[in-house]
Structure formats: structure tokens, C-alpha cells
VOPAGU-2260 file (C-alpha; in pm, 1 decimal, decimal comma):
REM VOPAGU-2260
SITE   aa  ch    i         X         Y         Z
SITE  UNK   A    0    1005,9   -2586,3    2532,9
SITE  UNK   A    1    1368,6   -2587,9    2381,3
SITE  UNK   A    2    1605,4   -2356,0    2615,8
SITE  UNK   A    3    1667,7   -2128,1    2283,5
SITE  UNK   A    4    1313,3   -2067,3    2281,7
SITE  UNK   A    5    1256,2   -1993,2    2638,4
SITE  UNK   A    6    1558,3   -1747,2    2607,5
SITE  UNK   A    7    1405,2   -1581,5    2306,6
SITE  UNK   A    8    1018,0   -1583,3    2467,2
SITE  UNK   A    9    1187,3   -1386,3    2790,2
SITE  UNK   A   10    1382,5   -1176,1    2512,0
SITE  UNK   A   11    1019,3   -1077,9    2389,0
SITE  UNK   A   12     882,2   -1043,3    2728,3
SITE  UNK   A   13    1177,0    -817,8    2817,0
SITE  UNK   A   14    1102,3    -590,3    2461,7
SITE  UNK   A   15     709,1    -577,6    2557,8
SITE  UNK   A   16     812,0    -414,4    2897,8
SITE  UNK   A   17    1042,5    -218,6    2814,5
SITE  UNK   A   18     845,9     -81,2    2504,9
SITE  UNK   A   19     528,7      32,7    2814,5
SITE  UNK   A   20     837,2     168,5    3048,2
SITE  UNK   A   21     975,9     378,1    2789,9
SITE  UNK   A   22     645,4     515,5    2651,4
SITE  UNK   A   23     530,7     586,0    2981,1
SITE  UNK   A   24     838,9     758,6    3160,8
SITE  UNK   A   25    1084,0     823,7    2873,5
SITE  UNK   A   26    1398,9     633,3    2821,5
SITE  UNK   A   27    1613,7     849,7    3116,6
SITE  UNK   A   28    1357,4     832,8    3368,5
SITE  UNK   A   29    1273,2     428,8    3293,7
SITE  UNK   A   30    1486,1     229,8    3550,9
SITE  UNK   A   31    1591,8    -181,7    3482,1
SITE  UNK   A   32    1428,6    -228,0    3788,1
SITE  UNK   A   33    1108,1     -99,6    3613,6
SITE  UNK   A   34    1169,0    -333,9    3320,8
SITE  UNK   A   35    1232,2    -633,2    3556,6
SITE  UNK   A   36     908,0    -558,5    3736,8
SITE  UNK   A   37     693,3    -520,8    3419,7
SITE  UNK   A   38     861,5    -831,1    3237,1
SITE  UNK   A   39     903,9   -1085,6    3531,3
SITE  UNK   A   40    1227,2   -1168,8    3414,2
SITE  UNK   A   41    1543,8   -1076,7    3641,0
SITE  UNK   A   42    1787,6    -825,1    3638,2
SITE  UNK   A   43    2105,0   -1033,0    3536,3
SITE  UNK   A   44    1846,2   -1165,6    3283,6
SITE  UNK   A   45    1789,1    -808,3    3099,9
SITE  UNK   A   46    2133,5    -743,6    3127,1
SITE  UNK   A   47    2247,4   -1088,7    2946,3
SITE  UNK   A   48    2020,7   -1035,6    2655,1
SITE  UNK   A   49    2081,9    -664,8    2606,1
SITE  UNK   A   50    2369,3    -509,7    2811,2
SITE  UNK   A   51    2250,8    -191,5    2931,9
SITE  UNK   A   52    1930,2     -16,7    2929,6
SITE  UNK   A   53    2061,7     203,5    2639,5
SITE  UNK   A   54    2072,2    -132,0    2448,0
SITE  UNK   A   55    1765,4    -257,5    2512,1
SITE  UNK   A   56    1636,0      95,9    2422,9
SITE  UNK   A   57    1846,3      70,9    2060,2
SITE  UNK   A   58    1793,3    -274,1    1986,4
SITE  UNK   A   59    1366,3    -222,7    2068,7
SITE  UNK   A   60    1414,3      30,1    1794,5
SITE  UNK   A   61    1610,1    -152,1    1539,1
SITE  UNK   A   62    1328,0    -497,7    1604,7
SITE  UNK   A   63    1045,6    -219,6    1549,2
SITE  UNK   A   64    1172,8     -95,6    1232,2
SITE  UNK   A   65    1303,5    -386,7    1081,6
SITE  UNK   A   66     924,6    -584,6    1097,5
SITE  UNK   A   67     768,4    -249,5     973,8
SITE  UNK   A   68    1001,8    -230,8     639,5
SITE  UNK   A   69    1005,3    -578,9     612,6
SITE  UNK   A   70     641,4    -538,8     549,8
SITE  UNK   A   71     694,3    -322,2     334,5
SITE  UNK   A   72     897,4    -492,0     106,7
SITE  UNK   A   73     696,9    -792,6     122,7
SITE  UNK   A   74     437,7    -544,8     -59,3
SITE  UNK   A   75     718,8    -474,5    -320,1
SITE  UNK   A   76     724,7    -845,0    -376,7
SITE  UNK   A   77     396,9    -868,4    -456,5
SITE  UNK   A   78     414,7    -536,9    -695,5
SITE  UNK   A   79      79,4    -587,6    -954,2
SITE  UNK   A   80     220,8    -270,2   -1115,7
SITE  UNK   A   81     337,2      63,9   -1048,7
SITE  UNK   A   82       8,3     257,0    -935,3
SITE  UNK   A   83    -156,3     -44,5    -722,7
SITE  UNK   A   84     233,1     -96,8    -527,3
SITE  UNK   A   85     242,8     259,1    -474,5
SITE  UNK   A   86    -136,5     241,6    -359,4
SITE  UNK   A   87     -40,3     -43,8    -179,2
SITE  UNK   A   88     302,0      77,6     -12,6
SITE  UNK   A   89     105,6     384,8     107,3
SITE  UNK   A   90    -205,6     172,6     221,1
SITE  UNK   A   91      17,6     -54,5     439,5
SITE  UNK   A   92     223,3     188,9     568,1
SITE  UNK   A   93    -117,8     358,7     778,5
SITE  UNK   A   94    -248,0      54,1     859,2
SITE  UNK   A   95      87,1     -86,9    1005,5
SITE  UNK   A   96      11,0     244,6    1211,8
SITE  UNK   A   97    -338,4     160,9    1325,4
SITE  UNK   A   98    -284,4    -223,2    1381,3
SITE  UNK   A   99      52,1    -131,5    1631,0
SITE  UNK   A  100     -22,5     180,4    1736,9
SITE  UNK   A  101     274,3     154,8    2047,3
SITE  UNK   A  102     557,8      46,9    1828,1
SITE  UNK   A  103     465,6     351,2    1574,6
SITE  UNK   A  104     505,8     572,2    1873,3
SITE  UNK   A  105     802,8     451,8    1986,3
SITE  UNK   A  106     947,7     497,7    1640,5
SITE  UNK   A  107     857,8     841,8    1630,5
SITE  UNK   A  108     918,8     956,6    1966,9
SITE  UNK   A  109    1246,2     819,5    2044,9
SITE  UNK   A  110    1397,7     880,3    1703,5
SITE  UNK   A  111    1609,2    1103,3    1877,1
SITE  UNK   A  112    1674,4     967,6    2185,8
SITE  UNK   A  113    2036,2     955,8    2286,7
SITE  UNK   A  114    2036,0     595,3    2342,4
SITE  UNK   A  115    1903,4     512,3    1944,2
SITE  UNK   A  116    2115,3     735,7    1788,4
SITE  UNK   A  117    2381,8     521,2    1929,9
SITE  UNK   A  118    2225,4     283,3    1730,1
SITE  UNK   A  119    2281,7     514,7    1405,7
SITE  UNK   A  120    2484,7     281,1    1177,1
SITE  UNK   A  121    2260,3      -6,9    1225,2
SITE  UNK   A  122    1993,6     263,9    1117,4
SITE  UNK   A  123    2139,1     401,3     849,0
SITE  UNK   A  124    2193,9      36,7     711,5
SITE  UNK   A  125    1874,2     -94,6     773,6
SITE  UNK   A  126    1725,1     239,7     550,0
SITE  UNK   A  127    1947,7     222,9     282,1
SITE  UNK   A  128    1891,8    -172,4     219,1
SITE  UNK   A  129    1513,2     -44,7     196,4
SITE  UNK   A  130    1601,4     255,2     -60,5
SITE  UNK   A  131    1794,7       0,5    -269,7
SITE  UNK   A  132    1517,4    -229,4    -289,7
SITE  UNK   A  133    1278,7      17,8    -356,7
SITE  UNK   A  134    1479,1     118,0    -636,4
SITE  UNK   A  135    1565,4    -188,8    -718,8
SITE  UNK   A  136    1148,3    -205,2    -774,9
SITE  UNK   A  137    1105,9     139,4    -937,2
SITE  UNK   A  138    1435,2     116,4   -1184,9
SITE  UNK   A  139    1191,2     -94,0   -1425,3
SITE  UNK   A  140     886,5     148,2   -1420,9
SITE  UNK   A  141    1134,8     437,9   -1489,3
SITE  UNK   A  142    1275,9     295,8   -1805,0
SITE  UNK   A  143     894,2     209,6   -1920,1
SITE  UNK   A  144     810,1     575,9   -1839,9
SITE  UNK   A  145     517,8     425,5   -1596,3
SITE  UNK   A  146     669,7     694,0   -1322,4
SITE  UNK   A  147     899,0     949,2   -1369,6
SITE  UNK   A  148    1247,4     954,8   -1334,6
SITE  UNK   A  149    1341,3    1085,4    -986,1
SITE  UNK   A  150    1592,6     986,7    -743,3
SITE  UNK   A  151    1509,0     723,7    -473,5
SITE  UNK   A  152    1531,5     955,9    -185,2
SITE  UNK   A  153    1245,6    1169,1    -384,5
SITE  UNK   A  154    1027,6     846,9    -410,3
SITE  UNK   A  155    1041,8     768,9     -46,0
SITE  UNK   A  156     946,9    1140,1      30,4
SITE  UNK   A  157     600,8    1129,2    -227,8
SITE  UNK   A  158     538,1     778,7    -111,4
SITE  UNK   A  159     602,1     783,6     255,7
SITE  UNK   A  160     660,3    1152,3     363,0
SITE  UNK   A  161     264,2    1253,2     344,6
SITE  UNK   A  162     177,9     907,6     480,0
SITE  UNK   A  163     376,9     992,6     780,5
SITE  UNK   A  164     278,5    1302,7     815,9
SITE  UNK   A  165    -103,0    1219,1     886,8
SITE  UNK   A  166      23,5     933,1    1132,4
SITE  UNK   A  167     165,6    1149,6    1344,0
SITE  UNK   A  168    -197,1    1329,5    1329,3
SITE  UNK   A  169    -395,0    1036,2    1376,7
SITE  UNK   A  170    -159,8     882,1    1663,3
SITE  UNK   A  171    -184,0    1212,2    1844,0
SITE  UNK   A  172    -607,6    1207,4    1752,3
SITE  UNK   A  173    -596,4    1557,3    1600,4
SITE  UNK   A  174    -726,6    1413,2    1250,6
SITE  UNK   A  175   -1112,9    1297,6    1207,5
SITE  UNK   A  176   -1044,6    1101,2     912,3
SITE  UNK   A  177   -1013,0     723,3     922,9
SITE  UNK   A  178    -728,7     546,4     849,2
SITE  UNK   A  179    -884,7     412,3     509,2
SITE  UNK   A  180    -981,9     736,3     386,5
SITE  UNK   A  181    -680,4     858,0     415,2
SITE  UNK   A  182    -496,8     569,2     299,2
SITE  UNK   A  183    -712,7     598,4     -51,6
SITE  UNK   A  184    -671,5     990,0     -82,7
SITE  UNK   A  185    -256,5    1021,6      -3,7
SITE  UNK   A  186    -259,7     661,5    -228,9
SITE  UNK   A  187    -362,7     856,9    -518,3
SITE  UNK   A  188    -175,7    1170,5    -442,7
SITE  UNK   A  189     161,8     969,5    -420,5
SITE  UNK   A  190      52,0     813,7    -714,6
SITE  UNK   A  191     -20,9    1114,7    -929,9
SITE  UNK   A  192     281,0    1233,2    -783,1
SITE  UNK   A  193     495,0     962,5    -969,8
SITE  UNK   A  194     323,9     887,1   -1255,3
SITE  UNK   A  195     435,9    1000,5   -1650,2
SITE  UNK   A  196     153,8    1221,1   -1757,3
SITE  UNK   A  197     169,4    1147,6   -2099,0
């Protein structure tokens, strides 16, 4: 094993720890010592990859959502037309859910923890490269008069905003429905949502 992979493979080890810690006891009451204990690695370890426990905290939260989008645009690369993508976008956005059910609740829970809003540039970039690309996507289906012509902020809201709504049910178990039900029923809604009607 190459030194730069051992140091990222203890980088990974050091997210997976941290990621149980802060779940378990909240970013403030999570210690490094905690970290170190769950991870193996050493404290002047965590503190050469990430700084401070704030950091890690941040940077956990900028890794999380920066594999979930780039998911999703890998669906936006494969768009087969407007209805399936949208189908699609929805689809993989509750089964992204299901399949990592502890990185979904850290990116709902900590949202607005003090230590990732320090991380609210890198944020705000990361979402607004997504927007662009999904409009980048849409633009075409808008001129055809496929979907409607509605800002990209509304898109993400009919697309996402329902989708993200029963995830929060379904991570907290106060929904009986199955992820694939639901993923077929707001699917169509978003779609019927965004599609000309004549």
C-alpha cells in the first residue's frame, strides 16, 4: 500500500467514526478523543487531516453531499427524456436514502449545526453547480415545451422538495409505505408537475 493511500484509507476511517460519534452524541457533546477511539487512528492524526473537530464535522458534510449530487447528475447524464429523468431523479434520490440511511441523517440533522454552516460557501457552491446543471438539462425540454417554463429553483422544489419530505418520514419510520411505492407515486407527481399539458 502506497503512503497516499494509507493516508486517505485512515482519512475514511476517521469520516466513518466520526459520522457514528456525531449521530450518536451530537457534534458539541462528541469529543476527538471519541473519534480517536472509534477510528483507531491518533489524535495528531485527526488533527493533520482535518484541523479541528468543527472541520472534520464540515468537511463529513461537504464528502456526504457531494457523492449524493454527484449521483444525481450522473442520472442527468443518462437523461432518456424528460418524464423518465424526472422519474429517475426522484427514484434515485429515495433510494440513495434507503441504501445510506446514516449519511442521509447526518445531512438532515446537522444542516444547521454551527460547525457546517461554517462550511456555508463551500455549500452554497456545491448547490448552485447542481442547479446549473440541472438547468443546463431542463433548458432543452423548455424550449420543446416537454415541461414548462419555470425557474430552476422551482424545478428542484417539484422534483426534490416532496421527495425529501417523505425521507424525513421514512428515516424517522412514521411512513408505512416502501421506498418504491413512493418513489413511483411522487415520480409521477413531479412529473405531472412539470410537464406541458397540451
Amino acid at each position: 500500500m502506497t503512503r497516499a493511500s494509507s493516508s486517505a484509507e485512515r482519512r475514511d476511517r476517521i469520516l466513518d467514526a466520526a459520522l457514528q460519534c456525531f449521530l450518536e452524541s451530537g457534534i458539541p457533546s462528541t469529543t476527538v478523543e471519541d473519534i480517536r477511539a472509534r477510528s483507531g487512528a491518533s489524535v495528531g492524526s485527526i488533527y493533520h487531516h482535518f484541523g479541528s473537530k468543527e472541520e472534520l464535522a464540515a468537511a463529513l458534510y461537504l464528502g456526504l453531499l457531494r457523492k449524493y449530487q454527484q449521483g444525481s447528475l450522473s442520472v442527468l447524464r443518462r437523461s432518456r427524456g424528460a418524464e423518465a429523468t424526472i422519474k429517475a431523479l426522484v427514484r434515485y434520490h429515495l433510494r440513495w436514502v434507503e441504501k445510506h440511511t446514516d449519511w442521509s441523517r447526518y445531512l438532515f440533522e446537522m444542516r444547521t449545526a454551527e460547525a457546517v454552516r461554517s462550511a456555508e460557501n463551500e455549500i452554497g457552491v456545491l448547490n448552485r453547480d447542481f442547479a446549473l446543471a440541472l438547468k443546463t438539462w431542463a433548458q432543452p425540454c423548455i424550449d420543446d415545451r416537454t415541461i414548462r417554463a419555470v425557474p430552476v429553483d422551482v424545478i428542484v422544489a417539484l422534483v426534490f422538495g416532496p421527495a425529501q419530505s417523505f425521507a424525513r418520514f421514512w428515516l424517522a419510520g412514521a411512513t408505512g409505505t416502501s421506498i418504491e411505492r413512493a418513489a413511483k407515486m411522487i415520480g409521477k407527481s413531479a412529473w405531472d408537475g412539470l410537464r406541458t399539458t397540451g
